[in-house]
MINUKOL-850397 format. One record per residue (C-alpha): x negated, y, z negated; residue in three letters. Coordinates in steps of 0.25 Angstrom, whole numbers, plus 5000, padded with zeros to 4 digits. Last residue first. Example, Ala and Ser with C-alpha at 12.3 -4.5 7.8 and 13.67 -1.06 7.14 Angstrom:
BEGIN
494549964971Ser;495149824969Ala;
//
This chain:
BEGIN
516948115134Unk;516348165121Unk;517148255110Unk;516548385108Unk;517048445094Unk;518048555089Unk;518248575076Unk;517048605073Unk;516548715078Unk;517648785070Unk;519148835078Unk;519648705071Unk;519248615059Unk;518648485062Unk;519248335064Unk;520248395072Unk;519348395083Unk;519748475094Unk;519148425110Unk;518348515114Unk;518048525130Unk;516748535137Unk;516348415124Unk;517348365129Unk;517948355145Unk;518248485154Unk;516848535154Unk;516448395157Unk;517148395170Unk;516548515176Unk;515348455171Unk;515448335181Unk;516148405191Unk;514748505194Unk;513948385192Unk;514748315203Unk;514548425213Unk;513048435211Unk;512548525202Unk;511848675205Unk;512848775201Unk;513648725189Unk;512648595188Unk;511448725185Unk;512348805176Unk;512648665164Unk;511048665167Unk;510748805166Unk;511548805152Unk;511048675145Unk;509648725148Unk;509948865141Unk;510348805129Unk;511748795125Unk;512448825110Unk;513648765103Unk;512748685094Unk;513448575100Unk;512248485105Unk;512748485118Unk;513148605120Unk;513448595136Unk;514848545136Unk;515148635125Unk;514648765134Unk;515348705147Unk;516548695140Unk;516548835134Unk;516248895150Unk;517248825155Unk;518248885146Unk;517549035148Unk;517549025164Unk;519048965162Unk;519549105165Unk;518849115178Unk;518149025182Unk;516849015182Unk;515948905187Unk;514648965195Unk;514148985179Unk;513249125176Unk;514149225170Unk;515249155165Unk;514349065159Unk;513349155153Unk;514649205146Unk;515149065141Unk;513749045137Unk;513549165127Unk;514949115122Unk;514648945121Unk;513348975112Unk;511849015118Unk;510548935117Unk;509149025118Unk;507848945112Unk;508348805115Unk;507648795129Unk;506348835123Unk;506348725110Unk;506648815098Unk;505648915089Unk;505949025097Unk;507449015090Unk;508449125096Unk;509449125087Unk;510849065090Unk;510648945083Unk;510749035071Unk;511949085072Unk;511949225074Unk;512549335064Unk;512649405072Unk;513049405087Unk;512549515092Unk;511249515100Unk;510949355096Unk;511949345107Unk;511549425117Unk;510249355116Unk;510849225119Unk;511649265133Unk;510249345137Unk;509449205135Unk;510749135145Unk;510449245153Unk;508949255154Unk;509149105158Unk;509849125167Unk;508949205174Unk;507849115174Unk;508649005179Unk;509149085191Unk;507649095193Unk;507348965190Unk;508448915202Unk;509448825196Unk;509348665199Unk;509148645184Unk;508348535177Unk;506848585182Unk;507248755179Unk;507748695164Unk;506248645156Unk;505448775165Unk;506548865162Unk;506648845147Unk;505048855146Unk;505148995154Unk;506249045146Unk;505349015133Unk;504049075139Unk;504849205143Unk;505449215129Unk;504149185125Unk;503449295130Unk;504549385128Unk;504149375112Unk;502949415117Unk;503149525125Unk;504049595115Unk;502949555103Unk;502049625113Unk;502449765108Unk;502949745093Unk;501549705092Unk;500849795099Unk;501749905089Unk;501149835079Unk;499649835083Unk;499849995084Unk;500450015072Unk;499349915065Unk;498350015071Unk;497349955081Unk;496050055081Unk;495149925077Unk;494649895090Unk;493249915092Unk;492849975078Unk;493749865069Unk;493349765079Unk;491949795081Unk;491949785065Unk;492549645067Unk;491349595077Unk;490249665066Unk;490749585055Unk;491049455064Unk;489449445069Unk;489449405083Unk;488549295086Unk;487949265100Unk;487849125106Unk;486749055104Unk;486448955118Unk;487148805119Unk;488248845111Unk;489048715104Unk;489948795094Unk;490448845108Unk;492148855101Unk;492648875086Unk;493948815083Unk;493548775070Unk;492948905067Unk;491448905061Unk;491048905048Unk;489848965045Unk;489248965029Unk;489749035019Unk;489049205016Unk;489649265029Unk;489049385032Unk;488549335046Unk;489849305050Unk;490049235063Unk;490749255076Unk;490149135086Unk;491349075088Unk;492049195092Unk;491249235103Unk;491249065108Unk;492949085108Unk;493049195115Unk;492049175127Unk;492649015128Unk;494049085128Unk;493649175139Unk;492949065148Unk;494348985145Unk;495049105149Unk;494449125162Unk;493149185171Unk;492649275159Unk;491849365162Unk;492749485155Unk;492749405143Unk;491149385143Unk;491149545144Unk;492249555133Unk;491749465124Unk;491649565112Unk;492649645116Unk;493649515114Unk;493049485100Unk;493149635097Unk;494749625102Unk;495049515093Unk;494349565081Unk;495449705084Unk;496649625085Unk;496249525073Unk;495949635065Unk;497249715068Unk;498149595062Unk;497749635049Unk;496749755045Unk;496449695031Unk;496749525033Unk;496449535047Unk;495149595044Unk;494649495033Unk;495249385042Unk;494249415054Unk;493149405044Unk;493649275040Unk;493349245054Unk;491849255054Unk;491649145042Unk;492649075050Unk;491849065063Unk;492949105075Unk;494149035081Unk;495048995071Unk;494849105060Unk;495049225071Unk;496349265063Unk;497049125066Unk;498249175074Unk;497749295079Unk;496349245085Unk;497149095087Unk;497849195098Unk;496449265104Unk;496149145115Unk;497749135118Unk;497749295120Unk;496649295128Unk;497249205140Unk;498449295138Unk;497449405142Unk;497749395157Unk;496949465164Unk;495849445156Unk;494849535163Unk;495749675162Unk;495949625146Unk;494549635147Unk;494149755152Unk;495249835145Unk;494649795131Unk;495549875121Unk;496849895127Unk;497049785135Unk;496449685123Unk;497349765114Unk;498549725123Unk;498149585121Unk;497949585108Unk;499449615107Unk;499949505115Unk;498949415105Unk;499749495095Unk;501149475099Unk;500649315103Unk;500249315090Unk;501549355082Unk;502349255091Unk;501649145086Unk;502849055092Unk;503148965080Unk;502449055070Unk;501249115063Unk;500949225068Unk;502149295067Unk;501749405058Unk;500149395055Unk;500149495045Unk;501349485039Unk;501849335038Unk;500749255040Unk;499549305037Unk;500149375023Unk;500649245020Unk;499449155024Unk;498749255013Unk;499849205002Unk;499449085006Unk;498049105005Unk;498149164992Unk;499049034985Unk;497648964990Unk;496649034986Unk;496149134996Unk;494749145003Unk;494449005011Unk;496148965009Unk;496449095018Unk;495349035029Unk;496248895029Unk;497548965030Unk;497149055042Unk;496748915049Unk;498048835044Unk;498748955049Unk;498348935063Unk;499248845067Unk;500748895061Unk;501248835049Unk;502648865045Unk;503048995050Unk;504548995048Unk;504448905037Unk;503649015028Unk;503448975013Unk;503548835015Unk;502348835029Unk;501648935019Unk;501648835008Unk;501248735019Unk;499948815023Unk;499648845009Unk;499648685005Unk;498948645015Unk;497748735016Unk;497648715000Unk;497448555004Unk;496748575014Unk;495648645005Unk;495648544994Unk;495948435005Unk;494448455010Unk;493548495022Unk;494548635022Unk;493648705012Unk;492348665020Unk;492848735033Unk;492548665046Unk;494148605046Unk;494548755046Unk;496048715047Unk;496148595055Unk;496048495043Unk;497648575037Unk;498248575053Unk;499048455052Unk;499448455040Unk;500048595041Unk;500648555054Unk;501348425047Unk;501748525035Unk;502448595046Unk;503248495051Unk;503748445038Unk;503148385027Unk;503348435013Unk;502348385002Unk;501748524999Unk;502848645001Unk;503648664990Unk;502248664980Unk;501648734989Unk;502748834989Unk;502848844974Unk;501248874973Unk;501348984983Unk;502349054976Unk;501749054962Unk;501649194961Unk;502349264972Unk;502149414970Unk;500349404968Unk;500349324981Unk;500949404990Unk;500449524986Unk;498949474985Unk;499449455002Unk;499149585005Unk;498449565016Unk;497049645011Unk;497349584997Unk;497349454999Unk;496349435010Unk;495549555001Unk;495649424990Unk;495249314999Unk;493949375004Unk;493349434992Unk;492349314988Unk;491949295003Unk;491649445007Unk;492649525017Unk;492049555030Unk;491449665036Unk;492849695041Unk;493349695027Unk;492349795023Unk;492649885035Unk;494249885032Unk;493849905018Unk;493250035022Unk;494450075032Unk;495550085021Unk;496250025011Unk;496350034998Unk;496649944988Unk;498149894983Unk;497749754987Unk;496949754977Unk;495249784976Unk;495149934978Unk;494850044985Unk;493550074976Unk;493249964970Unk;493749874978Unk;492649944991Unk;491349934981Unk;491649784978Unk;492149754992Unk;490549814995Unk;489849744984Unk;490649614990Unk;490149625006Unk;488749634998Unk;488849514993Unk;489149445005Unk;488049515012Unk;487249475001Unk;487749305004Unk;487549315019Unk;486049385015Unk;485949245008Unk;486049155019Unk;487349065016Unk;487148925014Unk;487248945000Unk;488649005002Unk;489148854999Unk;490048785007Unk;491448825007Unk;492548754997Unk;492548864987Unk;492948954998Unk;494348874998Unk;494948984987Unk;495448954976Unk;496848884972Unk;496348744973Unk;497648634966Unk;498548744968Unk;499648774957Unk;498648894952Unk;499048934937Unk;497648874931Unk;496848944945Unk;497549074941Unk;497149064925Unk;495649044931Unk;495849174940Unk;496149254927Unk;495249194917Unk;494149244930Unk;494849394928Unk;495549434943Unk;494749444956Unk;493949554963Unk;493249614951Unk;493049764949Unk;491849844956Unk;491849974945Unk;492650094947Unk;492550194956Unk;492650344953Unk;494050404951Unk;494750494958Unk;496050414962Unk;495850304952Unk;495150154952Unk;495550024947Unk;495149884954Unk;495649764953Unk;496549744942Unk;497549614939Unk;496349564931Unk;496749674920Unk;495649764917Unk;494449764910Unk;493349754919Unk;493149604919Unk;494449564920Unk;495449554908Unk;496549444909Unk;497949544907Unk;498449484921Unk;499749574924Unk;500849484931Unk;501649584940Unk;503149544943Unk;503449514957Unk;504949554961Unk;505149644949Unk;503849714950Unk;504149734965Unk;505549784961Unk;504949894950Unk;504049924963Unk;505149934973Unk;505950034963Unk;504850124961Unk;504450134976Unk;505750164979Unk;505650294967Unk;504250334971Unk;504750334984Unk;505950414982Unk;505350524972Unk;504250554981Unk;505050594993Unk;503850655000Unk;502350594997Unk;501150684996Unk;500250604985Unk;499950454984Unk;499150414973Unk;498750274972Unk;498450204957Unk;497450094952Unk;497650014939Unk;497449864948Unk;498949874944Unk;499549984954Unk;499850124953Unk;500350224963Unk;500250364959Unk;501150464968Unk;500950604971Unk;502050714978Unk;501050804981Unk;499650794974Unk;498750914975Unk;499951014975Unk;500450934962Unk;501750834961Unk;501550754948Unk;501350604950Unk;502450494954Unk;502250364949Unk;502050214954Unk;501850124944Unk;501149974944Unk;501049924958Unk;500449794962Unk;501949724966Unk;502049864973Unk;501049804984Unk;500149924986Unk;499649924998Unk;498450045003Unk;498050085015Unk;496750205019Unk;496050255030Unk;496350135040Unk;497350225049Unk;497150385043Unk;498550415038Unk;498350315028Unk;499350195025Unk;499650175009Unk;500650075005Unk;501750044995Unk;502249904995Unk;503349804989Unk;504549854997Unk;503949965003Unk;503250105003Unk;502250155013Unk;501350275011Unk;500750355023Unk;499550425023Unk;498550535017Unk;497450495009Unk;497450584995Unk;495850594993Unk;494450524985Unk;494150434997Unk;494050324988Unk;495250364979Unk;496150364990Unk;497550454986Unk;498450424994Unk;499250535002Unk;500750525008Unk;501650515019Unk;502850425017Unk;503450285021Unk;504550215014Unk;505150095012Unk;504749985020Unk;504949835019Unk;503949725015Unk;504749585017Unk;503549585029Unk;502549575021Unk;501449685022Unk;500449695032Unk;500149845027Unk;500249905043Unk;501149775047Unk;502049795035Unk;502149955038Unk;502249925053Unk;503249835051Unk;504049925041Unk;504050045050Unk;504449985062Unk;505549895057Unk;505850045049Unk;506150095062Unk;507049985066Unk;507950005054Unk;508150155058Unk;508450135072Unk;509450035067Unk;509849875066Unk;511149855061Unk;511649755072Unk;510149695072Unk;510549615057Unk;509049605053Unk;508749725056Unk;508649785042Unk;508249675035Unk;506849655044Unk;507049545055Unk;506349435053Unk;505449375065Unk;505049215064Unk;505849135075Unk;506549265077Unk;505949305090Unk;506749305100Unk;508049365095Unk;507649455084Unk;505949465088Unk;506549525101Unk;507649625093Unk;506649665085Unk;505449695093Unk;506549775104Unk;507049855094Unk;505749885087Unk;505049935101Unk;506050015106Unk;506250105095Unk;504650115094Unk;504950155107Unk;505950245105Unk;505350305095Unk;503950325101Unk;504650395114Unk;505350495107Unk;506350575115Unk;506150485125Unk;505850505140Unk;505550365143Unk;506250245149Unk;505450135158Unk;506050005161Unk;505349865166Unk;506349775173Unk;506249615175Unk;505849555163Unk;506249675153Unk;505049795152Unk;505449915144Unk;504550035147Unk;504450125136Unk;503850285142Unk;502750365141Unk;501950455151Unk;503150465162Unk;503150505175Unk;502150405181Unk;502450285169Unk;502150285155Unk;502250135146Unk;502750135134Unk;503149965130Unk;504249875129Unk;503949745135Unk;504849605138Unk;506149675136Unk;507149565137Unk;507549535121Unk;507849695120Unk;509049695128Unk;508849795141Unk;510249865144Unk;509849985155Unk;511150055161Unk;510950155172Unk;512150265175Unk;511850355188Unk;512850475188Unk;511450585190Unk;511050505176Unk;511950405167Unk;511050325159Unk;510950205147Unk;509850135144Unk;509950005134Unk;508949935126Unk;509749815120Unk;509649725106Unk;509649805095Unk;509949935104Unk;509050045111Unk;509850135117Unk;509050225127Unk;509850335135Unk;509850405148Unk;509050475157Unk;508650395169Unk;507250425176Unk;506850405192Unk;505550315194Unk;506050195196Unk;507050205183Unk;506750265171Unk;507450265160Unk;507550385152Unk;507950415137Unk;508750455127Unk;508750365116Unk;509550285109Unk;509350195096Unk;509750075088Unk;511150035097Unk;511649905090Unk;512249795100Unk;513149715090Unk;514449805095Unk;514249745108Unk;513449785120Unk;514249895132Unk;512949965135Unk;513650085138Unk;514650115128Unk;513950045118Unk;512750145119Unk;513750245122Unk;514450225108Unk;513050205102Unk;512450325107Unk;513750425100Unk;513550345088Unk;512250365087Unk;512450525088Unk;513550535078Unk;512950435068Unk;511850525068Unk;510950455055Unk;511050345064Unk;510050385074Unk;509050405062Unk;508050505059Unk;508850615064Unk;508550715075Unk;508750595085Unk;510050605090Unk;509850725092Unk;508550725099Unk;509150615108Unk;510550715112Unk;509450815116Unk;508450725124Unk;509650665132Unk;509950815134Unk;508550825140Unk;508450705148Unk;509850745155Unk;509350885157Unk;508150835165Unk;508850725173Unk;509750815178Unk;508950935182Unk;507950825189Unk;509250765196Unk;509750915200Unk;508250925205Unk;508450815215Unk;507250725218Unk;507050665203Unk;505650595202Unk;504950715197Unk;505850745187Unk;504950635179Unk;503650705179Unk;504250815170Unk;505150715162Unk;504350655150Unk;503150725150Unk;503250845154Unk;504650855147Unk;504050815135Unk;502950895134Unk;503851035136Unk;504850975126Unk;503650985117Unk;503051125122Unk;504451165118Unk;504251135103Unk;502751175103Unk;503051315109Unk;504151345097Unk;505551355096Unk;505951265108Unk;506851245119Unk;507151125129Unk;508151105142Unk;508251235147Unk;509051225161Unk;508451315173Unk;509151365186Unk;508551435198Unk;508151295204Unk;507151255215Unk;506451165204Unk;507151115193Unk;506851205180Unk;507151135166Unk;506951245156Unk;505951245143Unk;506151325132Unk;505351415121Unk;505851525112Unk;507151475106Unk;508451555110Unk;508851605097Unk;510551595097Unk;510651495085Unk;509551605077Unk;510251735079Unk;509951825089Unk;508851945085Unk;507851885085Unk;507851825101Unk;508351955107Unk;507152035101Unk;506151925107Unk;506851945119Unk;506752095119Unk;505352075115Unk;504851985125Unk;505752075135Unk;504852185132Unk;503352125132Unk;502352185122Unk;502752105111Unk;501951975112Unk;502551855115Unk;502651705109Unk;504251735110Unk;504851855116Unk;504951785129Unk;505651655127Unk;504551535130Unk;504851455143Unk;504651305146Unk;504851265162Unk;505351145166Unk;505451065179Unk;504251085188Unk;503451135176Unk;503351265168Unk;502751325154Unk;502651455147Unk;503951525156Unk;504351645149Unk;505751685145Unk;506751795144Unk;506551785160Unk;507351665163Unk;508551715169Unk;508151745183Unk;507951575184Unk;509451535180Unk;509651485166Unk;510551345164Unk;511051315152Unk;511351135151Unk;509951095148Unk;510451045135Unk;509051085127Unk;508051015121Unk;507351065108Unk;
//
């Protein structure tokens, strides 16, 4: 533990110790008597000394003491009961503050600094030995009163979390403290009667990243537009940055992002927002993206136990997770073993006699007649008992219909497969309910074609026959694998279906793994009729959407058979506008008409569109919106992969921007748009099993593979020309239709035979190359560039405001520039704390640029005492009013940025008459009201502009 360095020993007294460790600053000593032999006298005296005392006066057997050179006098400033204890205080120090020192010239400044860090370190680890800063009111409350104290921010402004820390500036060090608040990172010290305030709002950091500079190996840089600051020297690094990170994605995608961006429950009101809430953020996005769940999904709980997994015939250890409508399985091992289990498919869930062999068992049980055991979990009793309650309310939410109709094995055509934790395998089962079964479905189905589109492709007599046995044979080997991990979405997961689907998933099973592997079975078993009701609602309207939807229906895969027709158009139409109903704040985006049509190929109808769901809203989050924002933050991503992964290249391409816009329809469109579609659908298989991670890692072996033309290149058209010819000539020898190339395809014209690269052997270069990328890892990327996107068009917006005002203004663009980063700052500060806010108020991406911030008659009022050449004393706030009403023309009582700089521009720049002539108009309506006793008084309206 650290100790207040306040005793100070001199030099001649240090002999009841030995030194087993020293540097220029600190030495660490073992008490003599301890780890010793009995041969020497004074071990034993002190050893005897030591037993004797009673425990609280025990001096512990290891320190370390601060020593400054040239000085007789020494300060202990750490102590431990064992080596490995003080050998960790040891580490520390060298790493964090040893090279440090170094930049201090007076050794009272190093003795200083030194015991300052180390009591910071102490007050931190108390605050911290609890789970949860608010569990210590006492303490919390102690930093909050300083925090207000010294930051001076309303009420409104809730402290999350403190830290002790140091700042770094030049290359000298400034113990303090970190606050980290919903809006506002703030530092805070007072060292050798210096004090140094840091107030950086979370909308201006442009990067937030752990970098290590020449004295330190780790520490978080923040990067704002004109300053870059380094702090380091954390009790616990990761925390604070994981800390970091969640506050500053929040709060961006809260005020600049909220075009599409819903706020979990618990943060929706930022006032209440805690370190506790934020950590669960964490936990339930990653579980979701891990499990790609909906987003509704919420998480309960997260405990270490075993599965049983009859295939490898042992208990597998993991993690169980536990949530609304879910219980999942993640190995230890990455790719060993997942499981979902939707609770909707859940029958019992029992506890099992406690024995030496099976600690703590549980016996899942779902309706394909097949259990999971899990053994070796704590607080049993609890999360049996939650998982009990959400499984009566799952039940009750979405009722289980039971098909009795036989199948050809004797059970119920709701079974798929049945096997038991030592059993042997059973026989190959059928993929697909009873034929009476399917034949009822068709006579229920609303839609006038409910199958498939594949009926529609030319014949598979074209097809060499060897395409046909490989075909066949892909099936034998799904047949072996459902039997023995299972045919539901409750199966097994692991890293042999992983190389099955990358070999490519047959024709006749394609659509149903689709379903299973995101999920979206769920989806569409819990909403019966749904789909159904939405066409109906939708079909006939016209809007701006529709007229999109129209306009794109003969685009989608116009070289594919199925779409030659209005049978095929007509199902494309009426799943993209029942998605348009269900989700307005998508819509229709390009690109979904192309996704659609390949989800029509496999699915029936009401499937695809409950596939398009699972795309759109969880496993593509983002995508598909006004500003494609998730995109971008995966295109930034690629990037960094690009850098990591093919240094050569990225080295090449200076600038890999003139890659992204090459890859981007890769994301958007899953590769369907720009490569063969018998190839493409490959791509799918993957994407639809490992998720987004396929499309990274497909991307980077496209890019391996034309790395030495790449690097050749002269200039982005040469790349692009490279790029699109590879991809054009990706083909699929297992294929058993005929080629259909994409409709975007480039070079179908080559003078001389080009070299064809099998798809099958390109995505397991993939999976070998690249495949490394945990979901944890991509995430964190995620949250990392969606900072520097989101800035990106922040900056892109100012630009375009400046570019229409800078020609009508006689102010400089520089004093331009900085107004307009205050006239921005006056309407963040009001989306900080005033809640609830009116809806004008809200930063809208979707709005013409120069509309995008607006501010009322009080955020102006401050701006104009701080900026306008005409104030005047008391009547500053008077003039002020006027000039607001003179200038909201519209009467929504808010002003635009142009309104602004041009009512500032004839304050400074205008010629004398202009000056008068709007001096004059403030003193006249609409500056001045005039009461109407037509309305009510002290309301909007009852008073009224009355024209001159």
């Amino acid at each position: 533990m650290w100790l207040k360095p306040e005793e100070v020993l001199l030099k001649n007294a240090l002999k009841l110790w030995v030194t087993q460790k020293s540097s220029c600053y600190f030495v660490l000593q073992r008490r003599r008597g301890h780890g010793e032999g009995g041969g020497r006298l004074t071990g034993r005296l002190v050893g005897a000394l030591d037993a004797v005392l009673d425990s609280s006066a025990r001096v512990a057997p290891f320190r370390i003491l601060l020593q400054v050179p040239g000085s007789q006098v020494y300060s202990p400033i750490a102590c431990g009961a064992t080596l490995e204890e003080i050998n960790q205080h040891w580490d520390w120090l060298e790493q964090n503050l040893l090279h440090t020192l170094s930049v201090f010239d007076n050794k009272d400044d190093i003795a200083s600094f030194v015991k300052g860090k180390v009591k910071a370190l102490i007050a931190e680890e108390t605050s911290s030995r609890l789970a949860e800063q608010e569990e210590e009111p006492e303490k919390f409350r102690e930093a909050l009163v300083k925090f207000e104290a010294r930051f001076n921010f309303p009420e409104a402004e809730k402290l999350v979390a403190y830290y002790s820390c140091c700042c770094w500036k030049g290359r000298v060090p400034r113990q303090g403290w970190l606050y980290l608040s919903i809006n506002h990172l703030c530092f805070y010290s007072f060292f050798l009667g210096k004090e140094l305030k840091l107030v950086i709002p979370w909308v201006d950091i442009l990067k937030l990243e752990r970098t290590s500079n020449v004295f330190l190996t780790d520490t978080i840089r923040i990067t704002t537009q004109n300053k870059e600051r380094d702090f380091s020297m954390f009790l616990n690094l990761d925390e604070v940055f994981k800390m970091m990170e969640q506050l500053a994605d929040v709060t961006l995608r809260r005020l600049l992002d909220n075009e599409v961006f819903d706020l979990d429950p618990d943060l929706q009101e930022p006032s209440q927002i805690t370190k506790r809430d934020l950590e669960a953020r964490a936990q339930n996005e990653f579980f979701r993206a891990f499990f790609r769940l909906p987003r509704k999904e919420r998480l309960h709980a997260v405990v270490d136990c075993s599965l049983w997994t009859p295939f490898s015939r042992c208990h597998t250890a993991g993690r169980m997770f536990t949530s609304d409508s879910y219980i999942c399985f993640a190995s230890r091992e990455d790719g060993c073993c997942n499981v979902v289990l939707p609770l909707r498919e859940v029958v019992s869930i029992e506890k099992m006699e406690d024995t030496s062999l099976l600690p703590n068992p549980i016996i899942v049980s779902i309706r394909s007649k097949m259990a999971f055991q899990f053994i070796e979990l704590k607080d049993r009793e609890n999360l049996v008992e939650g998982l009990l309650v959400r499984l009566k309310q799952a039940h009750a939410n979405h009722p289980v219909h039971y098909d009795s109709s036989p199948s050809d094995d004797g059970m119920t055509s709701s079974v798929f497969y049945s096997t038991s934790m030592c059993s042997d395998k059973f026989g190959d089962l059928e993929m697909v309910s009873s034929q009476n079964g399917e034949e009822r479905e068709k006579e229920k189905s609303p839609l006038p074609h409910p199958e498939p589109l594949t009926v529609f492709q030319q014949s598979g007599s074209q097809s060499p026959d060897s395409r046909l046995s490989r075909e066949q044979i892909k099936i034998s080997l799904w047949n072996d694998h459902f039997v023995e991990y299972g045919r539901t979405v409750c199966m097994f997961r692991t890293e042999k279906i992983r190389k099955l689907v990358a070999m490519g998933i047959p024709e006749s099973l394609r659509g149903k793994l689709w379903l299973l592997f995101s999920d979206a079975v769920t989806d569409l078993a819990s909403h019966p009729g749904y789909y159904g009701n939405l066409v109906e609602q939708s079909l006939g309207r016209c809007c701006l959407v529709t007229d999109e939807i129209e306009r794109d229906l003969h685009r989608s895969l116009p070289e594919h058979p199925a779409f030659q027709n209005e049978t095929g158009i007509a199902a494309l139409r009426r799943v993209l506008t029942a998605y348009a109903h269900r989700n307005p704040k998508i819509g229709y985006c390009q690109s979904m008409n192309i996704l659609t049509s390949v989800l029509l190929l496999y699915a029936k109808e009401e499937e695809a569109f409950w596939l398009l769901v699972a795309v759109c809203e969880r496993m593509l989050p983002d995508y598909f919106n006004h500003r494609v924002i998730g995109a971008q933050v995966d295109q930034s991503v690629f990037e960094e992969l690009i850098k990591e992964h093919l240094p050569e290249l990225a080295e090449h391409m200076n600038d890999l921007s003139a890659l992204a816009s090459i890859s981007l329809s890769w994301f958007l469109t899953l590769f369907l748009s720009i490569m063969p579609l018998e190839s493409a659908v490959n791509v799918v298989d993957c994407f639809f099993y490992d998720g987004i991670k396929a499309i990274f890692q497909l991307g980077l072996a496209v890019l391996e593979a034309n790395a030495e033309e790449l690097c050749s290149s002269k200039d982005d058209g040469q790349a692009l020309m490279i790029l699109s010819r590879f991809l054009d000539h990706i083909k699929n020898e297992d294929s058993p239709g005929p080629p259909i190339g994409s409709h975007h395809a480039f070079f179908s014209d080559d003078q001389e035979p080009y070299p064809v690269t099998d798809i099958a052997d390109l995505i397991r270069d993939s999976y070998e190359k690249f495949g490394n990328q945990s979901v944890e890892q991509i995430e964190h990327l995620r949250c990392k560039h969606r900072i520097r996107v989101l800035q990106g068009h922040e900056d892109t917006t100012k630009q375009n405001v400046l570019r229409v005002v800078i020609p009508e203004v006689s102010i400089l663009p520089e004093d331009l520039d900085e107004l307009y980063d205050l006239f921005k700052r006056a309407h963040m500060m009001s989306c900080y704390w005033e809640h609830p806010r009116p809806m004008p108020l809200r930063h809208d991406p979707s709005r013409p640029y120069a509309e995008q911030y607006r501010i009322d008659a009080r955020q102006f009022a401050h701006l104009f005492q701080l900026v306008s050449p005409w104030t005047c004393g008391v009547h500053t706030e008077i003039l002020a009013e006027r000039t607001f009403r003179l200038l909201d023309d519209n009467m929504d009582q808010l002003m635009e940025f142009k309104a602004f700089v041009s009512c500032l521009d004839i304050m400074y720049n205008g010629e004398m008459n202009e000056k008068i002539k709007l001096l004059y108009r403030l003193h006249i309506p609409p500056g001045v009201w005039v009461f109407c006793p037509m309305c009510m008084p002290g309301t909007c309206r009852g008073q009224r502009k009355v024209s001159s």
